[in-house]
DSSP file (Angstrom, degrees, kcal/mol; ACC not computed):
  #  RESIDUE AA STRUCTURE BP1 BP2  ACC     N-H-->O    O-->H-N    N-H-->O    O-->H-N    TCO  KAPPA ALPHA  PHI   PSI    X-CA   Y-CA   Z-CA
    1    1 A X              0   0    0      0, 0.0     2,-0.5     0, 0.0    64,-0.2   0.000 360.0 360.0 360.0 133.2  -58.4 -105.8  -72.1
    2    2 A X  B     -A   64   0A   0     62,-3.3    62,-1.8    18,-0.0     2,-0.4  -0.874 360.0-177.8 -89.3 113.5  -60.4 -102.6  -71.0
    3    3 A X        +     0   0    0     -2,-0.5     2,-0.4    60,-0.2    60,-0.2  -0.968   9.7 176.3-126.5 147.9  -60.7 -102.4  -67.3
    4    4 A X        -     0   0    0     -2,-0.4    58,-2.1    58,-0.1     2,-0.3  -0.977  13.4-173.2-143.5 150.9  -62.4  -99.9  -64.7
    5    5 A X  E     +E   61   0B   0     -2,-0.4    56,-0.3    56,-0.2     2,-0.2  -0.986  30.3 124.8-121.8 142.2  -63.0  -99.4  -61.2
    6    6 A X  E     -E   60   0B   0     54,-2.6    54,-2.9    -2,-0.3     2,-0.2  -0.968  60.1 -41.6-171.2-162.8  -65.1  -96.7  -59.7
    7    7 A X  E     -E   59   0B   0     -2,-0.2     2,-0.7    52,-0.2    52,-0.2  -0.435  48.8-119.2 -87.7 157.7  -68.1  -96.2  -57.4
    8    8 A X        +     0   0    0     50,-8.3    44,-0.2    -2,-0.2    45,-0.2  -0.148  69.4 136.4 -55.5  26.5  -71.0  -98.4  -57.7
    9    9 A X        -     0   0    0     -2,-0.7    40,-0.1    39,-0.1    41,-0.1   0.144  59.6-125.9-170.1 150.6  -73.6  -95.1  -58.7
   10   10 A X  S >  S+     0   0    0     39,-0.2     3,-0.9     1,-0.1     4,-0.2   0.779 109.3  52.2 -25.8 -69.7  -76.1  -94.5  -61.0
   11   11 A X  T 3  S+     0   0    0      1,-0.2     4,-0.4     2,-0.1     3,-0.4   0.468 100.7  71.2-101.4  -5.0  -75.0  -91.4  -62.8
   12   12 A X  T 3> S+     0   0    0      1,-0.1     4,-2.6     2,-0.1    -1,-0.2   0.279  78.3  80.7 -91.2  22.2  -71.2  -93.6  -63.4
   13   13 A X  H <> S+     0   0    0     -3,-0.9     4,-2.7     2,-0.2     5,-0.4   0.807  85.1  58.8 -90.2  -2.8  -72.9  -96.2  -66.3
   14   14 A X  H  > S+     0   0    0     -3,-0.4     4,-2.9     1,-0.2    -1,-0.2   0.960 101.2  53.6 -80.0 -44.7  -72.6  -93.6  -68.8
   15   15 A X  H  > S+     0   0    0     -4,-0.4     4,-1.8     1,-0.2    -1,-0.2   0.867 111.3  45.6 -45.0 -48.0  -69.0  -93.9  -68.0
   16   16 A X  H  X S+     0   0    0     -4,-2.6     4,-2.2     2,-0.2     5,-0.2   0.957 109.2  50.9 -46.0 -56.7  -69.2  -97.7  -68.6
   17   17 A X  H  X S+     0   0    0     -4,-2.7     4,-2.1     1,-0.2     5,-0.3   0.925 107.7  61.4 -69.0 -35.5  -71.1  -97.6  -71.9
   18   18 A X  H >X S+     0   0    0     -4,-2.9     4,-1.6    -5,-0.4     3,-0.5   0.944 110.8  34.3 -22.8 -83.5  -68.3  -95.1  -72.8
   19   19 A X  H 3X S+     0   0    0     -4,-1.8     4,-0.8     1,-0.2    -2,-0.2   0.825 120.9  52.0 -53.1 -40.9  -65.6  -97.7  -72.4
   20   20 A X  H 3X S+     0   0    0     -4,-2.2     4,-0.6     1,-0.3    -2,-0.2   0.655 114.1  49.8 -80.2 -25.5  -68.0 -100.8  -73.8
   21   21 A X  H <X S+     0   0    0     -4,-2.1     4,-0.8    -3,-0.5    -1,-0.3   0.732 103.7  45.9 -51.8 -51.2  -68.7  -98.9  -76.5
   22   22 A X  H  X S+     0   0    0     -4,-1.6     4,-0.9    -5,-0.3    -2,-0.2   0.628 111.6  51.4 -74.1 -14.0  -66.0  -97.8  -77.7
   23   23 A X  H  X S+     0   0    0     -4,-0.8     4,-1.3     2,-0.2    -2,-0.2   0.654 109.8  55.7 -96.4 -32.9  -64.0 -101.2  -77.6
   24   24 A X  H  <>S+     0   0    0     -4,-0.6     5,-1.9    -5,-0.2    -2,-0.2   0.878 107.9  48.4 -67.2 -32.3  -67.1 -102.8  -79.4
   25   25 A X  H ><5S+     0   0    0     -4,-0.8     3,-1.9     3,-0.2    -2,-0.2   0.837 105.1  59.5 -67.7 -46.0  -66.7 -100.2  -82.2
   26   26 A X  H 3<5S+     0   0    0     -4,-0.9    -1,-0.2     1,-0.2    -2,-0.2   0.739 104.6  44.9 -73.3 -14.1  -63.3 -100.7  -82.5
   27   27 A X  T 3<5S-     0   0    0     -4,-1.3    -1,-0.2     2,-0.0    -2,-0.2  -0.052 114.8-103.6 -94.0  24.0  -63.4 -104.3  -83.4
   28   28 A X  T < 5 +     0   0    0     -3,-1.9     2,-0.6     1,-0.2    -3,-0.2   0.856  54.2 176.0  92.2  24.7  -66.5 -104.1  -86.0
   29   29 A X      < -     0   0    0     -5,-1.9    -1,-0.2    -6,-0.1     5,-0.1  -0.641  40.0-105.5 -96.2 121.3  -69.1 -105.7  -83.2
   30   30 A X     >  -     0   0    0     -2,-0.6     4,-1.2     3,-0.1     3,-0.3  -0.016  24.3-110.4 -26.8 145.9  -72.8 -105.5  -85.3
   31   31 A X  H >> S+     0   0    0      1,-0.2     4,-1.9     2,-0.2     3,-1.7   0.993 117.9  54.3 -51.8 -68.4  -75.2 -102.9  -84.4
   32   32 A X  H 3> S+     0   0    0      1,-0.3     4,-1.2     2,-0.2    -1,-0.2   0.644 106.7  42.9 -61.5 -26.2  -77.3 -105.2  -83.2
   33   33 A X  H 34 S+     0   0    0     -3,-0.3    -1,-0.3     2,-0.2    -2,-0.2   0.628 113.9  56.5 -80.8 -15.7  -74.9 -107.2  -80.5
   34   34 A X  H XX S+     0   0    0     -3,-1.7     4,-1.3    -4,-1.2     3,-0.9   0.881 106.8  46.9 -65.0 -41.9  -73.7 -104.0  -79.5
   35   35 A X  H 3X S+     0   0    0     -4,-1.9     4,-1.7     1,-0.3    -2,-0.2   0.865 119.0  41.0 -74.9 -36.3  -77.6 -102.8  -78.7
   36   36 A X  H 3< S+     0   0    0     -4,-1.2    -1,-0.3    -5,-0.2    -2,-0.1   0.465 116.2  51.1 -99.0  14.0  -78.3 -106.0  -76.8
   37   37 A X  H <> S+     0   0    0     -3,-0.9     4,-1.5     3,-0.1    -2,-0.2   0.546 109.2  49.9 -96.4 -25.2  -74.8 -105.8  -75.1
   38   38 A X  H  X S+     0   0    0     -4,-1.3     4,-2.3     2,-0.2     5,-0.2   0.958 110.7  49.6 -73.4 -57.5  -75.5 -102.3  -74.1
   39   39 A X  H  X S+     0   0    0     -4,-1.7     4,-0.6     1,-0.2    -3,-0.1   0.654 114.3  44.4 -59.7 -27.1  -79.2 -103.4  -72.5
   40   40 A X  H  > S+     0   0    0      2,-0.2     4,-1.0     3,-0.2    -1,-0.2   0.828 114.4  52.3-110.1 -28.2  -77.6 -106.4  -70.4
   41   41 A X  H  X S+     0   0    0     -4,-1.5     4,-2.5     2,-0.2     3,-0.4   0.994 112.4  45.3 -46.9 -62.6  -74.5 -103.9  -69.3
   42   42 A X  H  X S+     0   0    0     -4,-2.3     4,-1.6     1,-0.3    -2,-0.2   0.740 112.1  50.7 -62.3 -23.0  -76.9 -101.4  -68.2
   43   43 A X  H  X S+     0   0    0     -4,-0.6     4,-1.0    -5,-0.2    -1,-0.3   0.865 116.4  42.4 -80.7 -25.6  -79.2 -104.1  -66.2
   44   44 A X  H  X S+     0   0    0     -4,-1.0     4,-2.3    -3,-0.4    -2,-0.2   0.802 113.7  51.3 -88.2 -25.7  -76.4 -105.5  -64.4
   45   45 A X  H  X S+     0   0    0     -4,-2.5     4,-1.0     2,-0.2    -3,-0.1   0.948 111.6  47.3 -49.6 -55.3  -74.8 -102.1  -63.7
   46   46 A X  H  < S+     0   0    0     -4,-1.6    -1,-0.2     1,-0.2    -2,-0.1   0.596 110.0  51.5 -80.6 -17.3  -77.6 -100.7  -62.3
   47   47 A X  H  X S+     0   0    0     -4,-1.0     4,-3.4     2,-0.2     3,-0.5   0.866 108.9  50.0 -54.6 -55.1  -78.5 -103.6  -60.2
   48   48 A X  H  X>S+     0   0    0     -4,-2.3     4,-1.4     1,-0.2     5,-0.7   0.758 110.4  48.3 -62.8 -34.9  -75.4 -103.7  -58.8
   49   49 A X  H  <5S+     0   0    0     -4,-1.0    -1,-0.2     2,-0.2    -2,-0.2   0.514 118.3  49.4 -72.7 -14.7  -75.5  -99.8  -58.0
   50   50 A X  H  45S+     0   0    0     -3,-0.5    -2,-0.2   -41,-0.1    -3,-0.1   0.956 131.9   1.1 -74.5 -80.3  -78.8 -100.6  -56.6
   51   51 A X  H  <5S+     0   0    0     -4,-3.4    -3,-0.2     2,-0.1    31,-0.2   0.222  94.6  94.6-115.8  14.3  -78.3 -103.4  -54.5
   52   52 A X  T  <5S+     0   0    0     -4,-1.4    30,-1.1    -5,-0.3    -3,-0.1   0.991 110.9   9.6 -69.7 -61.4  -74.7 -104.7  -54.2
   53   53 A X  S > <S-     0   0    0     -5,-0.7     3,-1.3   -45,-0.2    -1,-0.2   0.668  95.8-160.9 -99.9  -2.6  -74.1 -102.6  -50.9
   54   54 A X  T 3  S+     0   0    0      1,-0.4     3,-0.1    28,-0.0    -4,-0.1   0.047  70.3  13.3 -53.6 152.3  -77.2 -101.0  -49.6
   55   55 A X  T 3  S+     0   0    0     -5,-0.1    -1,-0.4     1,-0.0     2,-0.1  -0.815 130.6  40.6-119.2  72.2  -77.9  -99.3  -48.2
   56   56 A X  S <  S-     0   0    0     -3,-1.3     2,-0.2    -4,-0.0    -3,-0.1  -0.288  80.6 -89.0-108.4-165.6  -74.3  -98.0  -48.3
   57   57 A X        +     0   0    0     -2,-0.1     2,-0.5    -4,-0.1    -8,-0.0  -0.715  35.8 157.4-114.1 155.2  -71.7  -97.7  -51.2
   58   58 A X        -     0   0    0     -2,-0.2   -50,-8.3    -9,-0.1     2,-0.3  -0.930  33.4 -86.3-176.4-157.5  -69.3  -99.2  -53.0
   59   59 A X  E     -E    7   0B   0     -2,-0.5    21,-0.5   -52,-0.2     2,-0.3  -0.708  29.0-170.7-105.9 156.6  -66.9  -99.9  -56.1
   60   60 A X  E     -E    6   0B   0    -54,-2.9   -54,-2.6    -2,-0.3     2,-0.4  -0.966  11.1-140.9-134.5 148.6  -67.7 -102.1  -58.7
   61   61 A X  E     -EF   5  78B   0     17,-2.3    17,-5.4    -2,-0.3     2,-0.2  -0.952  13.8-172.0-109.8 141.9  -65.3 -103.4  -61.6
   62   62 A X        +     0   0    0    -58,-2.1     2,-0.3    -2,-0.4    15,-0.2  -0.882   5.0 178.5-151.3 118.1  -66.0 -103.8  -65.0
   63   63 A X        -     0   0    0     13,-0.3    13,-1.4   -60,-0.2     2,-0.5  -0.722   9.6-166.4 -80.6 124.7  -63.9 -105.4  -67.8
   64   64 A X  E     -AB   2  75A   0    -62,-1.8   -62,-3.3    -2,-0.3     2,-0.4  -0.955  12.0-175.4-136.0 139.9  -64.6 -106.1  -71.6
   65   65 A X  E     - B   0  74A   0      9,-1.9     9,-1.5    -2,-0.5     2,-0.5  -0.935  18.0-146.1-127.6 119.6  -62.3 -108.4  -73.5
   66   66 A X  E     - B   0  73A   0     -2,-0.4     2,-0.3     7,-0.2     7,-0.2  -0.793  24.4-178.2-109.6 121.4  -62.6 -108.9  -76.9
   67   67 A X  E   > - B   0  72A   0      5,-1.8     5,-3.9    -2,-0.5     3,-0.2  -0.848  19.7-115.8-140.1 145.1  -61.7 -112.7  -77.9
   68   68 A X  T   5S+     0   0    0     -2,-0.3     3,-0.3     3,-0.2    -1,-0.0  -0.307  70.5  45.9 -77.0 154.6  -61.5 -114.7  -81.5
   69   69 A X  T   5S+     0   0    0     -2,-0.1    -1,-0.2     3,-0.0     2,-0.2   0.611 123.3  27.3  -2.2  99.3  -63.4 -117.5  -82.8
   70   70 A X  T   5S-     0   0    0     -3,-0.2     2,-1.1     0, 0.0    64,-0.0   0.584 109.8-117.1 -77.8 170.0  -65.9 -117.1  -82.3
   71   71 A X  T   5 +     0   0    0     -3,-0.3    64,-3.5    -2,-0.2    65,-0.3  -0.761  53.5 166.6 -71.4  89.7  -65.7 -113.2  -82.3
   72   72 A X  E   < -BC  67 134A   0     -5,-3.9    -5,-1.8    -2,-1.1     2,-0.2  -0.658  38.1-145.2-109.3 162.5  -66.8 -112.3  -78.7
   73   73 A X  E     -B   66   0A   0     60,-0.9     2,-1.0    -7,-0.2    60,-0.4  -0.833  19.3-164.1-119.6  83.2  -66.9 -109.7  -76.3
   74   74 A X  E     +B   65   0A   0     -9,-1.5    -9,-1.9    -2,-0.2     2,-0.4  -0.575   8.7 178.8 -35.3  87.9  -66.5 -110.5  -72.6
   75   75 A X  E     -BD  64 131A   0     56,-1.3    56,-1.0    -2,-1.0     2,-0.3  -0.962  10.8-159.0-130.3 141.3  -67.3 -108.3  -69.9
   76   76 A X  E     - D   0 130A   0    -13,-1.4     2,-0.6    -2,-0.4   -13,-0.3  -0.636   4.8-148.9-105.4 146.8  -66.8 -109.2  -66.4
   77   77 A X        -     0   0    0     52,-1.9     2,-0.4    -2,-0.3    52,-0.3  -0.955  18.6-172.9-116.2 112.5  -68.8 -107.6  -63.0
   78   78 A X  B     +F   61   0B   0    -17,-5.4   -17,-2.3    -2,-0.6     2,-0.3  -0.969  10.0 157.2-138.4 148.4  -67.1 -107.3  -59.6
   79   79 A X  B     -G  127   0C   0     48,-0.7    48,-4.7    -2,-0.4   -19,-0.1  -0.941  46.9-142.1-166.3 160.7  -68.1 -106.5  -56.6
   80   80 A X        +     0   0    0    -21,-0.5     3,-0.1    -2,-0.3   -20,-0.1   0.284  67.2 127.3-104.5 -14.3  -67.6 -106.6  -52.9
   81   81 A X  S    S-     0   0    0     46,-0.2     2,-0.2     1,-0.1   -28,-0.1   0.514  76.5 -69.2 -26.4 161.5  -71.5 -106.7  -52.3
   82   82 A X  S    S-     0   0    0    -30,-1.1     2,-0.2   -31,-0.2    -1,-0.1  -0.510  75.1 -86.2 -58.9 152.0  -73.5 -109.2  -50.4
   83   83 A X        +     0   0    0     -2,-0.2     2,-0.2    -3,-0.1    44,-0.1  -0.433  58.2 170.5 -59.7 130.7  -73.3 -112.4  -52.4
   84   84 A X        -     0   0    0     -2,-0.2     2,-0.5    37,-0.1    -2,-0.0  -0.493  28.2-162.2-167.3  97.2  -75.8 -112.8  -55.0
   85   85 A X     >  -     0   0    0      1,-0.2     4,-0.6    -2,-0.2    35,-0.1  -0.692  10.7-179.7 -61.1 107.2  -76.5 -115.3  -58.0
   86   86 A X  T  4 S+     0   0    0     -2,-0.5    -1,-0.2     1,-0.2    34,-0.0   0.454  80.5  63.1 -92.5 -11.0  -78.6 -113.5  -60.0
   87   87 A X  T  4 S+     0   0    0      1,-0.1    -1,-0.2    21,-0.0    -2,-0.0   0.778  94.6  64.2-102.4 -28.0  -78.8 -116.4  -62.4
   88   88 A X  T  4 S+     0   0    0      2,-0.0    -2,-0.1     3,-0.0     3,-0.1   0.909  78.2 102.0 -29.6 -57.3  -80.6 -119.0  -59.2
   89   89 A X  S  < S-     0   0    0     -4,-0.6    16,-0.0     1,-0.1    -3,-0.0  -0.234  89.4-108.1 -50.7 133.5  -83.5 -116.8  -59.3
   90   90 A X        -     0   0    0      1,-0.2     2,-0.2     0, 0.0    -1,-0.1   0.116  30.2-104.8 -56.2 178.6  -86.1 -118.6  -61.3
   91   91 A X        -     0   0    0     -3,-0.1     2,-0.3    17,-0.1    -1,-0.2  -0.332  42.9-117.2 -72.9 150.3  -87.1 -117.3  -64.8
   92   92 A X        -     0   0    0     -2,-0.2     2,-1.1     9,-0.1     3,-0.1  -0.800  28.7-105.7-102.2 178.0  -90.7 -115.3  -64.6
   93   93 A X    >   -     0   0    0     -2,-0.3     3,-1.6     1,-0.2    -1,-0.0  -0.776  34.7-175.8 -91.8  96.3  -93.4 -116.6  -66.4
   94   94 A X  T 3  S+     0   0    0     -2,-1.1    -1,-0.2     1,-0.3     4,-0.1   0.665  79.3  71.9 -97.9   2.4  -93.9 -114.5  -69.5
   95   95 A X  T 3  S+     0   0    0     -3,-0.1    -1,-0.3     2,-0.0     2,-0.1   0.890  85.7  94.3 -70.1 -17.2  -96.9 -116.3  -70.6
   96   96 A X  S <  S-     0   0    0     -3,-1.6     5,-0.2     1,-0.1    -4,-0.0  -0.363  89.7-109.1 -77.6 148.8  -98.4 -114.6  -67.7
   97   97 A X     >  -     0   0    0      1,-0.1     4,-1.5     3,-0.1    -1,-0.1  -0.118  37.8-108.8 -72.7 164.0 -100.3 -111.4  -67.9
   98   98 A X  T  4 S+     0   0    0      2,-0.2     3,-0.2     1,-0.1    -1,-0.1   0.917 117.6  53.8 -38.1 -43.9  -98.1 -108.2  -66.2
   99   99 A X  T  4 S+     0   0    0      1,-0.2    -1,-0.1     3,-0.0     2,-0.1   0.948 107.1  50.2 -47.5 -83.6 -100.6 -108.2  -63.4
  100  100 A X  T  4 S+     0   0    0      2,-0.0    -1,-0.2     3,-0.0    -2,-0.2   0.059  92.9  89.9 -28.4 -38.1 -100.1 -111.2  -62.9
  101  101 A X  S  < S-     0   0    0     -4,-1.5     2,-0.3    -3,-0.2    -9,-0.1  -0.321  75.5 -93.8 -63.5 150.5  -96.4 -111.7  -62.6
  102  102 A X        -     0   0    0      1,-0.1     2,-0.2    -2,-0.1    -1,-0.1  -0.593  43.9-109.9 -75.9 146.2  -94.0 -111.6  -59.9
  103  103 A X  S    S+     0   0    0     -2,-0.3    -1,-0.1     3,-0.0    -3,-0.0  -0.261  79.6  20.5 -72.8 122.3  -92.5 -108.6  -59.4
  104  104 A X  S    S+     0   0    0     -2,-0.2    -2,-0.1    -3,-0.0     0, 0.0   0.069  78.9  72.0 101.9 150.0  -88.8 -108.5  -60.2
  105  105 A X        +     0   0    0    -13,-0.0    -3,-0.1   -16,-0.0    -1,-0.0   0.988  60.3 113.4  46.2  72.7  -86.1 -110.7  -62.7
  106  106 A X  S    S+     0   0    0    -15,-0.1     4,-0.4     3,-0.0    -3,-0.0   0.201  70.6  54.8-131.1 -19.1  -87.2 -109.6  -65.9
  107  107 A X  S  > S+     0   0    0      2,-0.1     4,-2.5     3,-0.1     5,-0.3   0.862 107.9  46.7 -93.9 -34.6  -84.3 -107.9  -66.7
  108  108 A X  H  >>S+     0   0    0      1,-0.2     4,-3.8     2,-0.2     5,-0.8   0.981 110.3  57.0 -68.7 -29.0  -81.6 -110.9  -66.0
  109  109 A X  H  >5S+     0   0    0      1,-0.2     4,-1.2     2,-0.2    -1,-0.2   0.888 106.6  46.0 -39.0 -38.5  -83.8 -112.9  -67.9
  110  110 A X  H  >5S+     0   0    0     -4,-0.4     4,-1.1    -3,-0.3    -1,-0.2   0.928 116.8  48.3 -64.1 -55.2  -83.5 -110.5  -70.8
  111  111 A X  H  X5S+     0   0    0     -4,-2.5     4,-0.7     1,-0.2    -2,-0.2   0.755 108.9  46.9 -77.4 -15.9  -80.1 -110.6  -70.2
  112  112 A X  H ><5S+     0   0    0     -4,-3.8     3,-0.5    -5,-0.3    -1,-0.2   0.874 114.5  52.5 -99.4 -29.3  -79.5 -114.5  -70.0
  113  113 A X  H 3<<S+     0   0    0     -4,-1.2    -2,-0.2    -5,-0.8    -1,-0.2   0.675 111.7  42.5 -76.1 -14.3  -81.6 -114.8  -73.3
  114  114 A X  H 3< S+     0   0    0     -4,-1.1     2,-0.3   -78,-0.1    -1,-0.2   0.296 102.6  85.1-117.4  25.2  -79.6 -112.3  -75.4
  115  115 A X  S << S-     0   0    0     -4,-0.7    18,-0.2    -3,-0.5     3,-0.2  -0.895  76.1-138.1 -99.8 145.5  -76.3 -113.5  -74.2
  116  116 A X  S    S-     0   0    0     16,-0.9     2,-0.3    -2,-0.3    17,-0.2   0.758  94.1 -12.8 -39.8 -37.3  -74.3 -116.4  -75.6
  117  117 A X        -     0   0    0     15,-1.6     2,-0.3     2,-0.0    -1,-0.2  -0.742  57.3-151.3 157.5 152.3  -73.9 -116.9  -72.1
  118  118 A X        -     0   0    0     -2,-0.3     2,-0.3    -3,-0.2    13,-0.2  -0.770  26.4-173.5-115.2 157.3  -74.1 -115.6  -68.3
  119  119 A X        -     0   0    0     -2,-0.3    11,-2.5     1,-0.2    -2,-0.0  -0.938   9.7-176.5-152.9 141.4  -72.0 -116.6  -65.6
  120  120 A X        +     0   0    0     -2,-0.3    10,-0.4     9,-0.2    -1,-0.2   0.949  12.8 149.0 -98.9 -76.7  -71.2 -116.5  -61.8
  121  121 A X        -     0   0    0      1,-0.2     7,-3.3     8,-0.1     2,-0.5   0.969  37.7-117.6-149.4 179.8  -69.4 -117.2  -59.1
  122  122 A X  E     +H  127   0C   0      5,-0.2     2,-0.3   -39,-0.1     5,-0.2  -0.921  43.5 167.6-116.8 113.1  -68.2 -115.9  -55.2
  123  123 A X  E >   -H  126   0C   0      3,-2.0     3,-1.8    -2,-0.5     0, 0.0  -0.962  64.7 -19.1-133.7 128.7  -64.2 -115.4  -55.3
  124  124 A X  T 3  S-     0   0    0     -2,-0.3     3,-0.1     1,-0.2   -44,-0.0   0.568 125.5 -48.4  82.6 -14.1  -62.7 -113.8  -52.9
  125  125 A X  T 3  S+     0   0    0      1,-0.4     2,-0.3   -46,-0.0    -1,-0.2   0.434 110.7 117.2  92.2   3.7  -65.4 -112.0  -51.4
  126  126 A X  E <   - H   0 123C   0     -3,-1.8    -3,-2.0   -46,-0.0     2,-0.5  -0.676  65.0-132.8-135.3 162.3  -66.6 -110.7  -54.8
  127  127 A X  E     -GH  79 122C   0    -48,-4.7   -48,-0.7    -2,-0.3     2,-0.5  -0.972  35.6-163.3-116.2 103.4  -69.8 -111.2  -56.7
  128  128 A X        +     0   0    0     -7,-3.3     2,-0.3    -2,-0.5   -50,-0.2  -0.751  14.5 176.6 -93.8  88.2  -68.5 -112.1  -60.3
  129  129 A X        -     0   0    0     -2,-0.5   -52,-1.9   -52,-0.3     2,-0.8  -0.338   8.1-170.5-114.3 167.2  -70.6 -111.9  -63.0
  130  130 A X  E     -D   76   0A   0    -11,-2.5   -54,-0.2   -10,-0.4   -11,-0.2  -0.651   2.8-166.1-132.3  93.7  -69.3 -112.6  -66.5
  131  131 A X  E     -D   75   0A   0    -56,-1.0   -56,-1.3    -2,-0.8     2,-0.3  -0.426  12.7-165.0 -53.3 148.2  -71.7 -111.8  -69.8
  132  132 A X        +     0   0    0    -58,-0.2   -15,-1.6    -2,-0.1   -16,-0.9  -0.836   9.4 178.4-162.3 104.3  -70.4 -113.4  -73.0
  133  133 A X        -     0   0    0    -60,-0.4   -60,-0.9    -2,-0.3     2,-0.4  -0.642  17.9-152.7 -81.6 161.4  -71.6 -112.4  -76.7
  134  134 A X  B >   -C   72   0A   0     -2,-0.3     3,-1.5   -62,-0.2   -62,-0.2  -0.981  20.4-132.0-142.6 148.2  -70.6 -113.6  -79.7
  135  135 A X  T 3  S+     0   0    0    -64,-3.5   -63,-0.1    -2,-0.4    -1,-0.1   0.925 101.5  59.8 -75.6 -36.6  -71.0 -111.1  -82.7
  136  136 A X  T 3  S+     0   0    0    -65,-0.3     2,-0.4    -3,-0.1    -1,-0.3   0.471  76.2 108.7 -81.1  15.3  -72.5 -113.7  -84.6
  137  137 A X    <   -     0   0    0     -3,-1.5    -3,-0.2     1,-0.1   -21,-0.1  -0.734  51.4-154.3-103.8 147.3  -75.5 -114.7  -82.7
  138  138 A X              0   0    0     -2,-0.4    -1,-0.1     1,-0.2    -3,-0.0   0.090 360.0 360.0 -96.7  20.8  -78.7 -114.0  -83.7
  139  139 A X              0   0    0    -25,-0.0    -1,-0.2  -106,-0.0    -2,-0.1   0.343 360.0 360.0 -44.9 360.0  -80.5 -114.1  -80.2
């Protein structure tokens, strides 16, 4: 397991895709589950840097495990934030035109439709969210 702590920030996701990157590379993970693993790191990252503590700061942790049959990649989110299910919030409507939509949750959607599976929960005090690919799905 790859694990990190640092501040919740903008300008530290490069530092994540760094680490997520490189642990996906070293165990063979397809271009293409890397690219949509990459897209659903960076929406959750940036959320969390966003809104987990505003409008103060804080740390976030972020974990990638790489697990057998199937061939997956795990990566876990923590943070000390307000409490927040990002997976409650309805879906939007994407038959609807842009105008038309409500503003906001389009990116977990993206992310809970090119993961194998998204995950929650409040432990502790911490807002845990856990992303879950498998190298072979073709989502």
């Amino acid at each position: 397991m790859e694990k990190i702590n640092l501040e919740a920030t903008v300008k530290n996701l490069s530092i994540i895709n760094e680490m997520i990157d490189r642990v996906l590379e070293e165990h063979d993970c397809p271009v293409k589950a890397q690219m949509q693993i990459d897209i659903a790191v960076e929406e959750i990252f940036v959320n969390i840097a966003s809104y987990a503590y505003a409008p103060g700061q804080g740390d976030a942790t972020v974990s990638i495990v790489i697990a057998d049959d199937p061939k997956r990649a795990v990566i876990t989110f923590e943070d000390s934030g307000m409490p927040y299910d990002p997976l409650e919030r309805p879906d939007p409507d994407v038959t609807l035109s842009v105008e038309e939509r409500q503003i906001g949750g389009l990116g977990i959607y993206m992310v809970k439709k090119s993961m194998s599976d998204v995950t929650y929960s409040h432990i502790d005090g911490k807002n845990v969210l856990t992303i879950v690919k498998n190298f072979d799905d073709e989502h």
